[in-house]
mmCIF entry with sequence, helices, sheets and N, C-alpha, C, O atoms, coordinates in Angstrom:
data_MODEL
# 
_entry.id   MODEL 
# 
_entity.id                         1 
_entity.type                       polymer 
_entity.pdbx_number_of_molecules   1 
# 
_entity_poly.entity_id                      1 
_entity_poly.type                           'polypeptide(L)' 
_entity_poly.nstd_linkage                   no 
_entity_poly.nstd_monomer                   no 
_entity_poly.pdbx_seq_one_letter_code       
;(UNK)(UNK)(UNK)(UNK)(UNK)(UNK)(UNK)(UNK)(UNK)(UNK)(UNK)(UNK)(UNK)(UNK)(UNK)(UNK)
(UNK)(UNK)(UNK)(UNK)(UNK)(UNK)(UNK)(UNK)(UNK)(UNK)(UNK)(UNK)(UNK)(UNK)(UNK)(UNK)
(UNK)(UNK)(UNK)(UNK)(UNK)(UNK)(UNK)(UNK)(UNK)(UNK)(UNK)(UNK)(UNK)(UNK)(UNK)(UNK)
(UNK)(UNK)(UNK)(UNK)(UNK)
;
_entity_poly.pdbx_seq_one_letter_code_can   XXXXXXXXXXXXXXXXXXXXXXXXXXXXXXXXXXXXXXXXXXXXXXXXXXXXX 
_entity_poly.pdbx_strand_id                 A 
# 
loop_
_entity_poly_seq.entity_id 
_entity_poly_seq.num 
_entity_poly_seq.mon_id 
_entity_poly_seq.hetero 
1 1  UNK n 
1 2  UNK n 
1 3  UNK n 
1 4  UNK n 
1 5  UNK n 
1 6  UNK n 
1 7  UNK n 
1 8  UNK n 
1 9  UNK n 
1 10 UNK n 
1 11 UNK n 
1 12 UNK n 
1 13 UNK n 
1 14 UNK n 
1 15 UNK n 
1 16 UNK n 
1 17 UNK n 
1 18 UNK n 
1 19 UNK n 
1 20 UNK n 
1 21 UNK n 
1 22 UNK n 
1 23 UNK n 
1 24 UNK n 
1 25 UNK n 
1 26 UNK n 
1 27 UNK n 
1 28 UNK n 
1 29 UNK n 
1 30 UNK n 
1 31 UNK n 
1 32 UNK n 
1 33 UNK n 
1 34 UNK n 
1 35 UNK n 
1 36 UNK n 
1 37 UNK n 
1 38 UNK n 
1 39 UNK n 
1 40 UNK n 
1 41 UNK n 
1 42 UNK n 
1 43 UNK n 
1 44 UNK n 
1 45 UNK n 
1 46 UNK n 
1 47 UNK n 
1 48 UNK n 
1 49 UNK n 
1 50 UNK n 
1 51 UNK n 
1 52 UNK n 
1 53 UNK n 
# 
_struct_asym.id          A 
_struct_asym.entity_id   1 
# 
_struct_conf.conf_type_id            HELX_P 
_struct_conf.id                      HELX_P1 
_struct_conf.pdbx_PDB_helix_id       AA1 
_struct_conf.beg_label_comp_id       UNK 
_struct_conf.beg_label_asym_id       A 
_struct_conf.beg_label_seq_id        45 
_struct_conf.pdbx_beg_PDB_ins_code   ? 
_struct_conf.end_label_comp_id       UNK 
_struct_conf.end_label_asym_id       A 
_struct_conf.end_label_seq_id        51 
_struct_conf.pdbx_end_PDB_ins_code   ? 
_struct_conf.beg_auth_comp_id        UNK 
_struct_conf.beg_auth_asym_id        A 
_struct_conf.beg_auth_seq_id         45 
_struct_conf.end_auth_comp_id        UNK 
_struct_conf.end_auth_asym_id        A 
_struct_conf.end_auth_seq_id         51 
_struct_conf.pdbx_PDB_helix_class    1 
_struct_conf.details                 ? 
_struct_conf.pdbx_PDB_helix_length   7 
# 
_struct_conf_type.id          HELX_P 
_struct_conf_type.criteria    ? 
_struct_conf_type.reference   ? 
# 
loop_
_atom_site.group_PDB 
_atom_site.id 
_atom_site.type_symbol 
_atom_site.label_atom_id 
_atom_site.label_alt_id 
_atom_site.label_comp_id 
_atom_site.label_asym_id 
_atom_site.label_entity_id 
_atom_site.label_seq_id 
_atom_site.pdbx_PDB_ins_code 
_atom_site.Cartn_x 
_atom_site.Cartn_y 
_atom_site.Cartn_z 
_atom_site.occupancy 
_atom_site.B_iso_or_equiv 
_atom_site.pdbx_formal_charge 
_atom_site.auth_seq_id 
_atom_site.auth_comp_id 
_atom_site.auth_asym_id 
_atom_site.auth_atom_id 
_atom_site.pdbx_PDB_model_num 
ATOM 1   N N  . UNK A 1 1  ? -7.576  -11.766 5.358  1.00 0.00 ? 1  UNK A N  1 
ATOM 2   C CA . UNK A 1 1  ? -8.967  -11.523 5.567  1.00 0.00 ? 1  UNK A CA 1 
ATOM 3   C C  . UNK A 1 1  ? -9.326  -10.204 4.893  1.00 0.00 ? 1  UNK A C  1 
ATOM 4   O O  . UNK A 1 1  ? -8.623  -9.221  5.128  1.00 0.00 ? 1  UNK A O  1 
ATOM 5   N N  . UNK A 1 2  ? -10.009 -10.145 4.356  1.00 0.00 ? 2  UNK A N  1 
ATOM 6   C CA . UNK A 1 2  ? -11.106 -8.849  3.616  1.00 0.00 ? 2  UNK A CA 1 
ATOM 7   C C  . UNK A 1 2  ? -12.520 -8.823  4.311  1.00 0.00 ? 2  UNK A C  1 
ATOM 8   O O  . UNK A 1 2  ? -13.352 -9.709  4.508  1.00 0.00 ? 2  UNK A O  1 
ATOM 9   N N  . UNK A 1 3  ? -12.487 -7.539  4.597  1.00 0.00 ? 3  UNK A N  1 
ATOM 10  C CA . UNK A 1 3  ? -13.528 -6.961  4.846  1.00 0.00 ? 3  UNK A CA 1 
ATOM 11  C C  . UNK A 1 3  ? -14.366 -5.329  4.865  1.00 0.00 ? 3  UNK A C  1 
ATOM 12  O O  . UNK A 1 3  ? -13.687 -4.304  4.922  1.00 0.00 ? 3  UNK A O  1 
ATOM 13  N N  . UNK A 1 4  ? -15.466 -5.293  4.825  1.00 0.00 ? 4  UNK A N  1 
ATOM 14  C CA . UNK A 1 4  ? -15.709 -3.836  4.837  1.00 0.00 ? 4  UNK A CA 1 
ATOM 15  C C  . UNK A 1 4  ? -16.793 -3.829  5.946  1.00 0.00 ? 4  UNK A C  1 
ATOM 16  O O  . UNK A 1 4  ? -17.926 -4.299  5.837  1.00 0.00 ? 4  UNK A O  1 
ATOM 17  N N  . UNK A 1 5  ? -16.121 -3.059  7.311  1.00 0.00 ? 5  UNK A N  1 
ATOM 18  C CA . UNK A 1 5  ? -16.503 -3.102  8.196  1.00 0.00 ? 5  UNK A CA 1 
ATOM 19  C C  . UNK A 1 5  ? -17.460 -1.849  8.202  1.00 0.00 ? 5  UNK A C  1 
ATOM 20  O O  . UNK A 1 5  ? -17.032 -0.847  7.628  1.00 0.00 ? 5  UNK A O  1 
ATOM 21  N N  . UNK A 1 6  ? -19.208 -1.769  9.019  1.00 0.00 ? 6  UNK A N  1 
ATOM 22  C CA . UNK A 1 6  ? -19.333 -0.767  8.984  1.00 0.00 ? 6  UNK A CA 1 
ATOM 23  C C  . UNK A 1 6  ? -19.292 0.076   10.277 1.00 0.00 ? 6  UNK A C  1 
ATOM 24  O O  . UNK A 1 6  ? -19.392 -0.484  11.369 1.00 0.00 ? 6  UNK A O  1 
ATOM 25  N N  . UNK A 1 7  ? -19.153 1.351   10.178 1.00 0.00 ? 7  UNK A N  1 
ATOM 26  C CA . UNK A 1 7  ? -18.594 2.161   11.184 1.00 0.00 ? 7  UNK A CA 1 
ATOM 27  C C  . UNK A 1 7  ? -19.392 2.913   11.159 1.00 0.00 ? 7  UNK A C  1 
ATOM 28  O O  . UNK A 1 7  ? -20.254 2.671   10.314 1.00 0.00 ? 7  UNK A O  1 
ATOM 29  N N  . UNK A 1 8  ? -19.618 4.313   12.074 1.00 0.00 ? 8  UNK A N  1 
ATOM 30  C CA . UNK A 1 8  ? -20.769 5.303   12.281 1.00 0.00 ? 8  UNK A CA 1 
ATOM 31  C C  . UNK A 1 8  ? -19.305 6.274   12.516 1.00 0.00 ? 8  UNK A C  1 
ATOM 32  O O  . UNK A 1 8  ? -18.528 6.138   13.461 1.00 0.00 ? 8  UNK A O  1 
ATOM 33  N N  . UNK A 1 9  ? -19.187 7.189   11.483 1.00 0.00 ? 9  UNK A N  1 
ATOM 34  C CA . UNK A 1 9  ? -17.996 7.833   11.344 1.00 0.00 ? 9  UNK A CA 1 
ATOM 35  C C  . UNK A 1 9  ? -18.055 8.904   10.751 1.00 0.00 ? 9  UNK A C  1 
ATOM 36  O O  . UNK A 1 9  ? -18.768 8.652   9.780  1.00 0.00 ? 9  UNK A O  1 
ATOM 37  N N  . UNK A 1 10 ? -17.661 10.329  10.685 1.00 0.00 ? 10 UNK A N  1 
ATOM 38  C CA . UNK A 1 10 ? -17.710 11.187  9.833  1.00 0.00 ? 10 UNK A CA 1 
ATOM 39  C C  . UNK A 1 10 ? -16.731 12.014  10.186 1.00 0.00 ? 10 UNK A C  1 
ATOM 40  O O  . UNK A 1 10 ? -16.372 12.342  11.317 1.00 0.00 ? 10 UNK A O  1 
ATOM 41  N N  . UNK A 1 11 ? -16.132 12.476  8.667  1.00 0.00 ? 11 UNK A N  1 
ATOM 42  C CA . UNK A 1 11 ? -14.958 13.558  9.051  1.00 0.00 ? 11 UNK A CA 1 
ATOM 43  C C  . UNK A 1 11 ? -14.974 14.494  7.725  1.00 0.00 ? 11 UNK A C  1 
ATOM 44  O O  . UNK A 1 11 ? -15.895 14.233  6.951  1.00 0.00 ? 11 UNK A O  1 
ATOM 45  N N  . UNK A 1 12 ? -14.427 15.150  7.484  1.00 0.00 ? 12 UNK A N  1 
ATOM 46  C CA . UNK A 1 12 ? -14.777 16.071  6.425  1.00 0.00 ? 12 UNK A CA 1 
ATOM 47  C C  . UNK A 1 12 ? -14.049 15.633  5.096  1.00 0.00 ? 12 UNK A C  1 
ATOM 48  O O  . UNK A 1 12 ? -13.425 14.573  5.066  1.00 0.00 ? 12 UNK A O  1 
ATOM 49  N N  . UNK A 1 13 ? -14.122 16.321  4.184  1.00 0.00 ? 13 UNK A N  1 
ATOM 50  C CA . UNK A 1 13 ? -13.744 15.857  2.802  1.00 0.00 ? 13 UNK A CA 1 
ATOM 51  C C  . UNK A 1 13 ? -11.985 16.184  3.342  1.00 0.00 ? 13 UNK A C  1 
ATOM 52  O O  . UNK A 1 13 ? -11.414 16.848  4.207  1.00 0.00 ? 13 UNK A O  1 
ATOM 53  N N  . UNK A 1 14 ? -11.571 15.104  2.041  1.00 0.00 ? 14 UNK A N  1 
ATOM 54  C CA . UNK A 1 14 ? -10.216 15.129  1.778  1.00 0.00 ? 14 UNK A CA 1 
ATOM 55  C C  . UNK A 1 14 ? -9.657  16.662  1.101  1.00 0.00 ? 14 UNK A C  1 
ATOM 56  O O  . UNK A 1 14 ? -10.364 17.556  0.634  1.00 0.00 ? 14 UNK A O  1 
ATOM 57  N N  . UNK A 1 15 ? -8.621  16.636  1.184  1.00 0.00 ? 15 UNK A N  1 
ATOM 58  C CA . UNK A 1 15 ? -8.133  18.114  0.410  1.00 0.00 ? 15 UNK A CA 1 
ATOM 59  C C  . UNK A 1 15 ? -7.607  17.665  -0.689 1.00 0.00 ? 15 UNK A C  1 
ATOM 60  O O  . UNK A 1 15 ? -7.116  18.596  -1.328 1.00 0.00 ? 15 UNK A O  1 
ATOM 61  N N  . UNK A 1 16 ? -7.494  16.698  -1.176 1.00 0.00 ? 16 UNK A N  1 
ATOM 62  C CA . UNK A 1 16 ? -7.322  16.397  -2.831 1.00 0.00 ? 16 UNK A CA 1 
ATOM 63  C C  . UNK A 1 16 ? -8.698  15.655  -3.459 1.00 0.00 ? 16 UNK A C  1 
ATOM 64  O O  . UNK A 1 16 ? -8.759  15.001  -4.500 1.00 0.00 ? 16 UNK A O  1 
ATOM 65  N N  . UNK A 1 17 ? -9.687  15.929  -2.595 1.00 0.00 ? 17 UNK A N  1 
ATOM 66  C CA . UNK A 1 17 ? -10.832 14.632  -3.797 1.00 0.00 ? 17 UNK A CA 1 
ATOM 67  C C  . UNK A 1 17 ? -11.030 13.564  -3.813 1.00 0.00 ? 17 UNK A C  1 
ATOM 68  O O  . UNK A 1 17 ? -12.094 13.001  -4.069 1.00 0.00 ? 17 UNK A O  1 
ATOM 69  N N  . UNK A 1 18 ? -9.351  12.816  -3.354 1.00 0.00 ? 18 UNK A N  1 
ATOM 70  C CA . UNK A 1 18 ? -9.393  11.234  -3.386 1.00 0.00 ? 18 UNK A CA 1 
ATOM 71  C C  . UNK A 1 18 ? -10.491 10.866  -2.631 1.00 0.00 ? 18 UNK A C  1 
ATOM 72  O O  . UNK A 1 18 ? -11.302 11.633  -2.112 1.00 0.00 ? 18 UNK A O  1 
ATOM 73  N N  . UNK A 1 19 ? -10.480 9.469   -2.585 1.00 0.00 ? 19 UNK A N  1 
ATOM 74  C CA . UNK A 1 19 ? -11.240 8.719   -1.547 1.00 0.00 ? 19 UNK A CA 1 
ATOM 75  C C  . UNK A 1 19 ? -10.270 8.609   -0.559 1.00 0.00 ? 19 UNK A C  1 
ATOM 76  O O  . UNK A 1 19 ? -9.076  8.475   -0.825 1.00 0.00 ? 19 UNK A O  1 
ATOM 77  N N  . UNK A 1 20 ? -10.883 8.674   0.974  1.00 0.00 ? 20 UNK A N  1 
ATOM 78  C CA . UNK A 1 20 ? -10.151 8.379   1.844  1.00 0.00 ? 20 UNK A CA 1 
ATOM 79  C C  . UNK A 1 20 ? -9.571  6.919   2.053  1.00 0.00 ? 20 UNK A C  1 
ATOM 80  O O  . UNK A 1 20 ? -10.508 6.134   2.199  1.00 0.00 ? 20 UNK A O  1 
ATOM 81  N N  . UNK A 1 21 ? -8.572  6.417   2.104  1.00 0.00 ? 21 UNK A N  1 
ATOM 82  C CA . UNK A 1 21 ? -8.158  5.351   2.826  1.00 0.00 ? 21 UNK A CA 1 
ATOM 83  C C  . UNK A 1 21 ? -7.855  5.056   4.656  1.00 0.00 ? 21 UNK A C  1 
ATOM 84  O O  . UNK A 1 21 ? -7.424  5.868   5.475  1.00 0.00 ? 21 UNK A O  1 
ATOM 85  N N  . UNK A 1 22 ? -8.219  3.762   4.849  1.00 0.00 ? 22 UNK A N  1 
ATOM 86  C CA . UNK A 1 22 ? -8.660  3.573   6.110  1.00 0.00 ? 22 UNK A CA 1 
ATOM 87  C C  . UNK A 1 22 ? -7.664  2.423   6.058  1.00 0.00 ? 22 UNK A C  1 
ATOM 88  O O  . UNK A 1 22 ? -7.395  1.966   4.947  1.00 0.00 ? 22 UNK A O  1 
ATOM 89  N N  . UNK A 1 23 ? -6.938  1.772   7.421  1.00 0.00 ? 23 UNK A N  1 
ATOM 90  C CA . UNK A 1 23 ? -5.969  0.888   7.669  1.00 0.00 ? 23 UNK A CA 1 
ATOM 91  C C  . UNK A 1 23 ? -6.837  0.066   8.763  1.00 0.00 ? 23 UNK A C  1 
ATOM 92  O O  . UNK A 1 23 ? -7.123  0.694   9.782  1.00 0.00 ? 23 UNK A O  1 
ATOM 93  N N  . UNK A 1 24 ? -7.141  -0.842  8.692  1.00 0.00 ? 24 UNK A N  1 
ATOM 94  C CA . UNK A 1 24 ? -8.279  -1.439  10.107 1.00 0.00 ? 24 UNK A CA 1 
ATOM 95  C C  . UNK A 1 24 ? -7.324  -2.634  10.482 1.00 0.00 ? 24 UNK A C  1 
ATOM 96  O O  . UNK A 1 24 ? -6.981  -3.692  9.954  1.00 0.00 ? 24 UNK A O  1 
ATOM 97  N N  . UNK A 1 25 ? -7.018  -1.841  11.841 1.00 0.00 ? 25 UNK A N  1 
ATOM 98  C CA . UNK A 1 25 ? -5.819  -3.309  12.660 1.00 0.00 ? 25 UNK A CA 1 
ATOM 99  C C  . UNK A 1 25 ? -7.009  -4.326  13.795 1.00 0.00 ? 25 UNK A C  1 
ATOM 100 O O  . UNK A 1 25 ? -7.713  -3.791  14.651 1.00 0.00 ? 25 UNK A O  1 
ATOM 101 N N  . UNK A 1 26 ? -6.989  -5.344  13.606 1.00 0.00 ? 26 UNK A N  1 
ATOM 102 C CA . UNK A 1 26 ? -7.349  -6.059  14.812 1.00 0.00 ? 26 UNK A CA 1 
ATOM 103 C C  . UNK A 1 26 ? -6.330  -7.088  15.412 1.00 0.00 ? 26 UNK A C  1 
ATOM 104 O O  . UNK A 1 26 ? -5.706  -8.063  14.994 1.00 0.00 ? 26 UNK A O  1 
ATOM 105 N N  . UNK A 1 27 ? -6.484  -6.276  16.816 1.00 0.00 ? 27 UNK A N  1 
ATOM 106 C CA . UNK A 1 27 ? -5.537  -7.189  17.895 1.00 0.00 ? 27 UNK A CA 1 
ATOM 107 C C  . UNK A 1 27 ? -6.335  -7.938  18.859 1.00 0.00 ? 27 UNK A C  1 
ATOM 108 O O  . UNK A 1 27 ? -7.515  -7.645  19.047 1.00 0.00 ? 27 UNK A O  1 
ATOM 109 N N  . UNK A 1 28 ? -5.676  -9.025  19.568 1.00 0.00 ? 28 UNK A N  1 
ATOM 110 C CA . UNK A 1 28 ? -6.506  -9.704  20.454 1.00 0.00 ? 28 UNK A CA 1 
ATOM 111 C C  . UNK A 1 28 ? -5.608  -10.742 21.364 1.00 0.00 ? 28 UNK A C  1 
ATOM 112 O O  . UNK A 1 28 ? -4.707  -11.349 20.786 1.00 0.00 ? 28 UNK A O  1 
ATOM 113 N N  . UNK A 1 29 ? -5.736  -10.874 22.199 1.00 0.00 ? 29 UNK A N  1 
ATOM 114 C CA . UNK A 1 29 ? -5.020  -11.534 23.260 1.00 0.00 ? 29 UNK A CA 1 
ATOM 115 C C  . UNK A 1 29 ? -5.513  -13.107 23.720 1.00 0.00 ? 29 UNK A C  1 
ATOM 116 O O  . UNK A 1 29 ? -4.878  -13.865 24.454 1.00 0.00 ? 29 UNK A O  1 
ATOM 117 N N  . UNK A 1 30 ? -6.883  -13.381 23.046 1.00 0.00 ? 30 UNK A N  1 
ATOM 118 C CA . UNK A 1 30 ? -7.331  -14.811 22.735 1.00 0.00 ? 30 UNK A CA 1 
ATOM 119 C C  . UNK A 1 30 ? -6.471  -15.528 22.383 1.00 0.00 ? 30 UNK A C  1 
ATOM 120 O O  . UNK A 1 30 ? -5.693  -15.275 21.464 1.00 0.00 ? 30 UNK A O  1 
ATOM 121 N N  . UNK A 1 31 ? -6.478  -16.825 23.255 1.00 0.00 ? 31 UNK A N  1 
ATOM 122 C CA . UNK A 1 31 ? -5.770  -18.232 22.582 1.00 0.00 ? 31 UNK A CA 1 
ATOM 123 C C  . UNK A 1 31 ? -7.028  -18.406 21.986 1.00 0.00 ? 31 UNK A C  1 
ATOM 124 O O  . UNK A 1 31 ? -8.064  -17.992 22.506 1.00 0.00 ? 31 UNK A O  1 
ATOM 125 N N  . UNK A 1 32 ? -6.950  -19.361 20.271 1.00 0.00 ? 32 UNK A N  1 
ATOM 126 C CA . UNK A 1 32 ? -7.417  -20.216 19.510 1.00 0.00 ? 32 UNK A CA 1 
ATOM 127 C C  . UNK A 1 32 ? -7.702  -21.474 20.019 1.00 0.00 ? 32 UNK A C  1 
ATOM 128 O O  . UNK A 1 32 ? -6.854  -21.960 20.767 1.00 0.00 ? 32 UNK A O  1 
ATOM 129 N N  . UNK A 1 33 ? -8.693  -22.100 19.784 1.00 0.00 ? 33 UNK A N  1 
ATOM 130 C CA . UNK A 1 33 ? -8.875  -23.310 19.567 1.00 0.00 ? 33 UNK A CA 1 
ATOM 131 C C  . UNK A 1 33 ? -7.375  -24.368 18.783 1.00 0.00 ? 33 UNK A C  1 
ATOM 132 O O  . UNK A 1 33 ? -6.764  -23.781 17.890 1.00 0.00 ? 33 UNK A O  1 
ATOM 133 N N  . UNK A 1 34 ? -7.018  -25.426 19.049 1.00 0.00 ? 34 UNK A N  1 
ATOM 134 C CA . UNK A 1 34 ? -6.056  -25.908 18.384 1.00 0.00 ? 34 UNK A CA 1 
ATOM 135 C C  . UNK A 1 34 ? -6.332  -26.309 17.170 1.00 0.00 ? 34 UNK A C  1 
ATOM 136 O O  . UNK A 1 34 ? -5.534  -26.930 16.468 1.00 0.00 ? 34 UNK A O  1 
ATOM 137 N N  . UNK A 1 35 ? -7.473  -25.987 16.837 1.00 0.00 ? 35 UNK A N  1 
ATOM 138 C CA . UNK A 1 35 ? -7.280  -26.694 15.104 1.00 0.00 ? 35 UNK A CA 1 
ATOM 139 C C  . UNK A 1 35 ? -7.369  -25.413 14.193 1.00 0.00 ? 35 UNK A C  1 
ATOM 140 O O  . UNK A 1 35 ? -7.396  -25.456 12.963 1.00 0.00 ? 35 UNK A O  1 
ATOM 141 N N  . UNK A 1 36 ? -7.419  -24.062 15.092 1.00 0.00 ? 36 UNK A N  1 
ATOM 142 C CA . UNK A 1 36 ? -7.627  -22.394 14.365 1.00 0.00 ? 36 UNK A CA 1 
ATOM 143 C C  . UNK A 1 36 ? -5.579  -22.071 14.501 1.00 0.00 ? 36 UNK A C  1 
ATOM 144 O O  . UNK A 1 36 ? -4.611  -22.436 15.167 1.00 0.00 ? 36 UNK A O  1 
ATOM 145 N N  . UNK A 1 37 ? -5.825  -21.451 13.720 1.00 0.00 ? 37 UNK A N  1 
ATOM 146 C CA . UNK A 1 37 ? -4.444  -20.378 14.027 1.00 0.00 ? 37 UNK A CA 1 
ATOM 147 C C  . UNK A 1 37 ? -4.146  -18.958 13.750 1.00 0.00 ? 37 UNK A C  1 
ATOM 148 O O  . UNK A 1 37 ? -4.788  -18.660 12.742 1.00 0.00 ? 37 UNK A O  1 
ATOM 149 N N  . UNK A 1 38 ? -3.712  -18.307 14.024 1.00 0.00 ? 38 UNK A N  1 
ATOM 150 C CA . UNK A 1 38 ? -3.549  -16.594 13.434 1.00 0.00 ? 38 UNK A CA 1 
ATOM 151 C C  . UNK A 1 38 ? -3.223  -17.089 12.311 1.00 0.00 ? 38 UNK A C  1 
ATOM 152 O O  . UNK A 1 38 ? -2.730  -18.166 11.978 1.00 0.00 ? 38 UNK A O  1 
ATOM 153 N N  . UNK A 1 39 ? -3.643  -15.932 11.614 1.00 0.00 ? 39 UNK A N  1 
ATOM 154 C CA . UNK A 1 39 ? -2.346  -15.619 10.412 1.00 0.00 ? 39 UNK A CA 1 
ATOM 155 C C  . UNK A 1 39 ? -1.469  -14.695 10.466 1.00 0.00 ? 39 UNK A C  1 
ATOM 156 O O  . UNK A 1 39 ? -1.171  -14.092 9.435  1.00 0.00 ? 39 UNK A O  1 
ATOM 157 N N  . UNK A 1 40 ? -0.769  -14.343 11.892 1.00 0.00 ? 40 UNK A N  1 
ATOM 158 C CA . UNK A 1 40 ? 0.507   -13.590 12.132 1.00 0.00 ? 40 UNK A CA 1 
ATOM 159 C C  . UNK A 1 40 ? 0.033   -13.569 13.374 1.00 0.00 ? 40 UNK A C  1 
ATOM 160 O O  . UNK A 1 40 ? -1.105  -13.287 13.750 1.00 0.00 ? 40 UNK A O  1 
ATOM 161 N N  . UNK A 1 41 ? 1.300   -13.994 14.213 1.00 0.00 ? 41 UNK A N  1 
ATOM 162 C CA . UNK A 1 41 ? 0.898   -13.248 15.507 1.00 0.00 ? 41 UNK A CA 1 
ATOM 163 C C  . UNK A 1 41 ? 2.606   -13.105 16.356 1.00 0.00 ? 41 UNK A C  1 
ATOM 164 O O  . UNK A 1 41 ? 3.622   -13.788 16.222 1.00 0.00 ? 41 UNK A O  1 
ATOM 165 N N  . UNK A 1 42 ? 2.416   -12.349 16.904 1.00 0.00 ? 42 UNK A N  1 
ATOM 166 C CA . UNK A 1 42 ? 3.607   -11.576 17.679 1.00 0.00 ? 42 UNK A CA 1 
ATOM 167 C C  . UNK A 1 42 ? 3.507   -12.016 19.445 1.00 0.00 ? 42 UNK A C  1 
ATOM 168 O O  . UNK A 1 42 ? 2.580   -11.600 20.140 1.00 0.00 ? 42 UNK A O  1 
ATOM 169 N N  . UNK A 1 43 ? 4.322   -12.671 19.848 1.00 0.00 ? 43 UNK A N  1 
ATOM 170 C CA . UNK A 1 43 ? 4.256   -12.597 21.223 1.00 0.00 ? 43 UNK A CA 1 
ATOM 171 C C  . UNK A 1 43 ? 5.052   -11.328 21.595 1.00 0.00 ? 43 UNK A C  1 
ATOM 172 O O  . UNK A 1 43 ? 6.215   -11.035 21.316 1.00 0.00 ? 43 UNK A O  1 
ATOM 173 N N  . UNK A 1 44 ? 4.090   -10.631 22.322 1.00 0.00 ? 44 UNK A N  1 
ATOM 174 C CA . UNK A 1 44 ? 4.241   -9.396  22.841 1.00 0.00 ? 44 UNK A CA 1 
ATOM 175 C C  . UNK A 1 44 ? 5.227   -10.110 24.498 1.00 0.00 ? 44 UNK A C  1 
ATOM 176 O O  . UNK A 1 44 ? 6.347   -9.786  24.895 1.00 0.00 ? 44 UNK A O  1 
ATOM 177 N N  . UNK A 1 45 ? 4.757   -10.595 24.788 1.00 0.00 ? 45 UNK A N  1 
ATOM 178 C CA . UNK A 1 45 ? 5.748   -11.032 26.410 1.00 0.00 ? 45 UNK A CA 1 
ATOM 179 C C  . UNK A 1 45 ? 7.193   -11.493 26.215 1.00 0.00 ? 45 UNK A C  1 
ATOM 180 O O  . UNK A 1 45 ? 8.057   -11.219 27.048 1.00 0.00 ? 45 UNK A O  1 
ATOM 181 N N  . UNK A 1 46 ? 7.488   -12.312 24.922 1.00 0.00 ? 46 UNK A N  1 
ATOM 182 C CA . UNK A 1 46 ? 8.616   -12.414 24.608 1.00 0.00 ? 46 UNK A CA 1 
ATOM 183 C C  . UNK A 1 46 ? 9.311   -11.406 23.542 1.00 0.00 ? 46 UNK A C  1 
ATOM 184 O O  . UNK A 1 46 ? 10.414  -11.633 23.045 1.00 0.00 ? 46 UNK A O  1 
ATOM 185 N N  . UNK A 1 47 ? 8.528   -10.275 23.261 1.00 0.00 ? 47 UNK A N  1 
ATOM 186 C CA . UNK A 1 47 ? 9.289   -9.462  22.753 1.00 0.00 ? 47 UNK A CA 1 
ATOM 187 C C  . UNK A 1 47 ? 9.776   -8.547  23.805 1.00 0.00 ? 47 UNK A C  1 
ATOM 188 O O  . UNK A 1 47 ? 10.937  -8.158  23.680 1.00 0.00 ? 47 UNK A O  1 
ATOM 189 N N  . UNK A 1 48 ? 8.938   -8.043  25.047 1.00 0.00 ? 48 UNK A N  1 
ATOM 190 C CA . UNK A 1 48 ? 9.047   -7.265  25.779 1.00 0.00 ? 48 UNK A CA 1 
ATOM 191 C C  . UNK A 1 48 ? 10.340  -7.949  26.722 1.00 0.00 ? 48 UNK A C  1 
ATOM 192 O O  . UNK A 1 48 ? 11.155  -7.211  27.275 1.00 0.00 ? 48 UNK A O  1 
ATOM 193 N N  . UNK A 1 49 ? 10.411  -9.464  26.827 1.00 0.00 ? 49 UNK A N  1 
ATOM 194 C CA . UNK A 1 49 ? 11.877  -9.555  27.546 1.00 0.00 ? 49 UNK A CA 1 
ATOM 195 C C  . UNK A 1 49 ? 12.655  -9.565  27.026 1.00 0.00 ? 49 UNK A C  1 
ATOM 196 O O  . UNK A 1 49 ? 13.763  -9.736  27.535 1.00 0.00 ? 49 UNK A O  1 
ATOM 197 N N  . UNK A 1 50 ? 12.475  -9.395  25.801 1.00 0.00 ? 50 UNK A N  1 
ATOM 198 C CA . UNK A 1 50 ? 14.046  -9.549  25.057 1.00 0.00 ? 50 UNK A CA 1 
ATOM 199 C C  . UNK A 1 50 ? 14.642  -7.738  25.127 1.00 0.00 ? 50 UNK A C  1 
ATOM 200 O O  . UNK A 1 50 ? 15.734  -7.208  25.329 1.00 0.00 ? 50 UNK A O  1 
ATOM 201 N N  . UNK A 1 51 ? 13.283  -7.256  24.845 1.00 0.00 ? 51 UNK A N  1 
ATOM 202 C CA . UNK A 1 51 ? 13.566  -5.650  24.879 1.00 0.00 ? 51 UNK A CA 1 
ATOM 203 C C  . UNK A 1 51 ? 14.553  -5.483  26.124 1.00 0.00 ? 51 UNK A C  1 
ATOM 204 O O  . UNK A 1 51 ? 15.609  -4.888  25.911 1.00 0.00 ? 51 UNK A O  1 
ATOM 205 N N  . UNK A 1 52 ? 14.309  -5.926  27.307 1.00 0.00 ? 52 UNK A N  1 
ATOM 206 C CA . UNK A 1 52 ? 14.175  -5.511  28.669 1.00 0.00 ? 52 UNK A CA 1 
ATOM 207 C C  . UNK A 1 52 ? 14.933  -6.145  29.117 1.00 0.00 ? 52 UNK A C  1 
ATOM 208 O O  . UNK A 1 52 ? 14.535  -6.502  30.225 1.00 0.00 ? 52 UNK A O  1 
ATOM 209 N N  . UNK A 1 53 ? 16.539  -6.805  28.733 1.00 0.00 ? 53 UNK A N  1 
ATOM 210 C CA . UNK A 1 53 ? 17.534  -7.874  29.275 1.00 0.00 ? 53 UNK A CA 1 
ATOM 211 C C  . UNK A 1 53 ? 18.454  -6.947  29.052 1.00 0.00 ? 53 UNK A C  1 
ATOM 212 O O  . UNK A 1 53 ? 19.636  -7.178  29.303 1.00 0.00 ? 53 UNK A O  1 
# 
């Protein structure tokens, strides 16, 4: 997915000039519809028992 989200944001200039780069994560704990799917998704409950055995 691509997007350019807009935000109400301000921070001061960079110390080299560049343009800033921005990393935009979205998480969500929604089940899909069965005919949708992630395009990556992590079960957090079965990672956390495997952590935790």
């Amino acid at each position: 997915m691509i997007m350019k989200p807009l935000l109400l944001h301000s921070s001061g200039r960079t110390t080299n000039h560049q343009k800033r780069r921005v990393i935009h994560l979205e998480f969500s704990n929604q089940v899909l519809p069965e005919e949708l799917h992630w395009s990556e998704y992590l079960d957090l409950q079965v990672v956390i028992s495997t952590v935790t055995q």
